[in-house]
N, C-alpha and C positions, 0 to 999 in steps of 0.2 A: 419446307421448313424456313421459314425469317430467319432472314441475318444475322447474325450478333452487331449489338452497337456498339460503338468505339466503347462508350463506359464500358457497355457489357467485360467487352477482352478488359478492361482494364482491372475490372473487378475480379473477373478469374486469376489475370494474371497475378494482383494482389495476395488474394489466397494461398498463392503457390510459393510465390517468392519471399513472404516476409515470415520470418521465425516467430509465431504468437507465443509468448511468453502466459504461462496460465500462473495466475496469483493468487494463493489461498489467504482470503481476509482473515486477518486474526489470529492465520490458520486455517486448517479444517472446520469452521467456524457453523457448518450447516448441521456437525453430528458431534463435535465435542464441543467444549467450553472454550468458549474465546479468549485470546491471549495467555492460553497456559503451553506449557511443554507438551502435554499431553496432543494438543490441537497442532502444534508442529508438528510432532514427531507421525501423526496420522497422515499429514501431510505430505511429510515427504514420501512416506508408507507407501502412500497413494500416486507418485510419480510428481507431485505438483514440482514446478520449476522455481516459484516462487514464495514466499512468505511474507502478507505483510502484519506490522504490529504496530502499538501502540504507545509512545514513551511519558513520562513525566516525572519531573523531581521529588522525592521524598522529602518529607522535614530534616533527616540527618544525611541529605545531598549525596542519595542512590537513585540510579536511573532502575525505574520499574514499571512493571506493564501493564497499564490499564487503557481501557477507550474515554471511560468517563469520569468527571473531571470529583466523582463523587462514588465511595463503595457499592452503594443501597442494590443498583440493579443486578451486581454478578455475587454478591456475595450475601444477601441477606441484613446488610448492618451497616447502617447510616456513618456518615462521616468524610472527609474531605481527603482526598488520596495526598495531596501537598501538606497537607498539618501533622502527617501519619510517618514513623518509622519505617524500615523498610519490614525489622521485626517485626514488628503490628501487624503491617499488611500482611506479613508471610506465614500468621498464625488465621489468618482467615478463611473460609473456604471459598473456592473459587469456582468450585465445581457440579457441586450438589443442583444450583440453581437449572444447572442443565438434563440432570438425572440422578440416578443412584450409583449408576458407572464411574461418575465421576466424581464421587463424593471424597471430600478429604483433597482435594487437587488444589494446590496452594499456587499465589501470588506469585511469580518469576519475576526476578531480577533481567535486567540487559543478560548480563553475562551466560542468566542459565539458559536464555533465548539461545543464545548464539551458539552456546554448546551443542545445540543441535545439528547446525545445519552441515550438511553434509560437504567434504573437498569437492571440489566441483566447479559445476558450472551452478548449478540450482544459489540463490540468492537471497539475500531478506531487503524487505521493501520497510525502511524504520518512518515509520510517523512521526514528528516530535508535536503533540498534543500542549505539552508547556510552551512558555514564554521562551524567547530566547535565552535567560537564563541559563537552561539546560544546555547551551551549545557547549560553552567549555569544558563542560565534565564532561560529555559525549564525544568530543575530540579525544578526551586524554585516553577513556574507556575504550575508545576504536584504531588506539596508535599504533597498537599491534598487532593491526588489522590490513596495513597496509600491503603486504604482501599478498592479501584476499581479494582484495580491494572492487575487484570486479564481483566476488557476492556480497556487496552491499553498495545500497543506494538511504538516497534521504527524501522525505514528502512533507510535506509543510502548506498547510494554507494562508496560512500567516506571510506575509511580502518577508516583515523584518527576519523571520526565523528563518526562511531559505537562505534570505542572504547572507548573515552571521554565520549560517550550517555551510554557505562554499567557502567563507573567506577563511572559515577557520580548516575545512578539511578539502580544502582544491583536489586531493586527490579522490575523495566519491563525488560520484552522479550525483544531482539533485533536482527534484522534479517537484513542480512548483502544481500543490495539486487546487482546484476550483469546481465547485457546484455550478450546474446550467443560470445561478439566480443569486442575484445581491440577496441581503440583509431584510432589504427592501422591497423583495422580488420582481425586481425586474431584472430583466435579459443581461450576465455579462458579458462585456467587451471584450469579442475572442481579439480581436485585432491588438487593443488595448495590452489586453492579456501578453498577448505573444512578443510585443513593442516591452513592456514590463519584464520579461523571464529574458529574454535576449540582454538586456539593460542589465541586467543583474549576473548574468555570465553562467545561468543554470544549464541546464541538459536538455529538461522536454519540459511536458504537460503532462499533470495525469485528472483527465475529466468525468467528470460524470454522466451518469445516463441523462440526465434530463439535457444536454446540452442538441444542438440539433446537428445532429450526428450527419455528416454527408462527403462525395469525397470531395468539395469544395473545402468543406474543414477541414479534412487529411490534407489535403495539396496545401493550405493555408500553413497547416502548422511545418510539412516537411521543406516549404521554401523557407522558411527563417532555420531551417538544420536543425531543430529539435525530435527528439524523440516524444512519443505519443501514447499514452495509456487508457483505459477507460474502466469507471468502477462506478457500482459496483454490479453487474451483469448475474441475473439470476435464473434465467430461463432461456431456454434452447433457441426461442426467436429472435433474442437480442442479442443471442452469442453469436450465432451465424451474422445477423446481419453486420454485426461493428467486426468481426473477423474480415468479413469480406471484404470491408473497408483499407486492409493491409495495415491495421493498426502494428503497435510495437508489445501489446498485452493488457488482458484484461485482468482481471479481479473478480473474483467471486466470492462466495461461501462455500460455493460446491462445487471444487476443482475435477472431480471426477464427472458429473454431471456436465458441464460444459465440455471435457475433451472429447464425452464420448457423442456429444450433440456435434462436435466438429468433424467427426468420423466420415 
């Protein structure tokens, strides 16, 4: 039998030693409707450890949950989720678009998100999809959160929104998340990257699959002391391979699918 090579132990050892945090996008996002209560609460059902969602401002300045910056795709009915009440949105249906099971499943507010999640260790990973904007109400909505503080963290692709989201709430995480490709697509600057989230006084990274995932990147990012994420992982070859990696967790749609691929 060959050796094992130094990576090789490295990579075992990885596996063994680092807690994978498993992240259900949106939720349960592969079998219910994204961003509803319904898609949490399957979630946690499901043992997932994490939760992530979606944030943006209301017209009468309610944090509530969608991904896109526009109704049409989850609800049937055109219209702009920022020009919209939070009542409006919460007479829409949320559900149907995904089955008949889920027909009638309304818009959630922050608040009703959160009611979900379980005392614990299990967590929710918040997006903020708006402008900075949204940081001060999201401060004041998560004041009484502090005591939890450890189930919740913040994600932001936006430079300016992480950094308003630490200055205003120093006591959560905040994970400064980026696609493998600019605007423009070309390659971004992990180095860049990580010089930029250190500067800013955040917590990790949370990357995408297109990035060139190696444990040259891992070692990159754990010598600046950040934690490490990766999203959004949908089949059993990229789970193992970015597990192996010793990442800090991944993201999925189908939190059940990836643990039992890590079996």
């Amino acid at each position: 039998m060959k050796p094992l090579s130094l990576l090789s132990i490295l990579l075992l050892m990885n596996t063994h030693t680092f807690a994978l945090e498993i992240i259900a996008h949106r939720g349960y996002s592969a079998i219910a409707p994204e961003n509803t209560v319904a898609a949490f609460k399957l979630a946690w059902e499901k043992g997932s450890d994490a939760c992530e969602l979606d944030l943006y401002l209301t017209a009468d300045n309610q944090i509530v949950l969608f991904h896109d910056a526009d109704t049409k795709r989850t609800t049937g009915i055109e219209g702009k989720v920022i020009e919209k009440t939070l009542t409006e949105l919460q007479k829409l249906d949320a559900g149907l678009w995904k089955g008949e099971t889920w027909k009638g499943e309304p818009v959630p507010s922050l608040a009703q998100a959160l009611a979900t999640l379980p005392e614990g260790k299990q967590r929710f990973f918040l997006e903020i999809k708006d402008s900075a904007r949204v940081v001060p109400l999201l401060a004041r909505e998560l004041e009484t959160w502090k005591e939890r503080a450890d189930q919740l963290c913040i994600i932001a692709f936006d430079r300016k929104v992480a950094q308003e989201a630490k200055k205003a709430m120093p006591w959560i995480a905040v994970y400064r998340l980026s696609s493998g490709e600019t605007k423009d697509k070309t390659p971004v600057d992990l180095t860049q990257l990580i010089l930029d989230t250190k500067a800013d006084g955040l917590d990790g990274l949370d990357l995408g699959l297109k990035f060139n995932w190696t444990p040259e990147l891992v070692e990159q990012v754990r010598a600046a002391g950040l934690k490490l994420y990766a999203w959004t992982i949908n089949t059993p070859e990229d789970a193992r391979r970015l597990a192996a990696l010793g990442l800090d967790g991944i993201t999925t749609d189908d939190p059940v699918m990836l643990r039992e691929s890590l079996r």
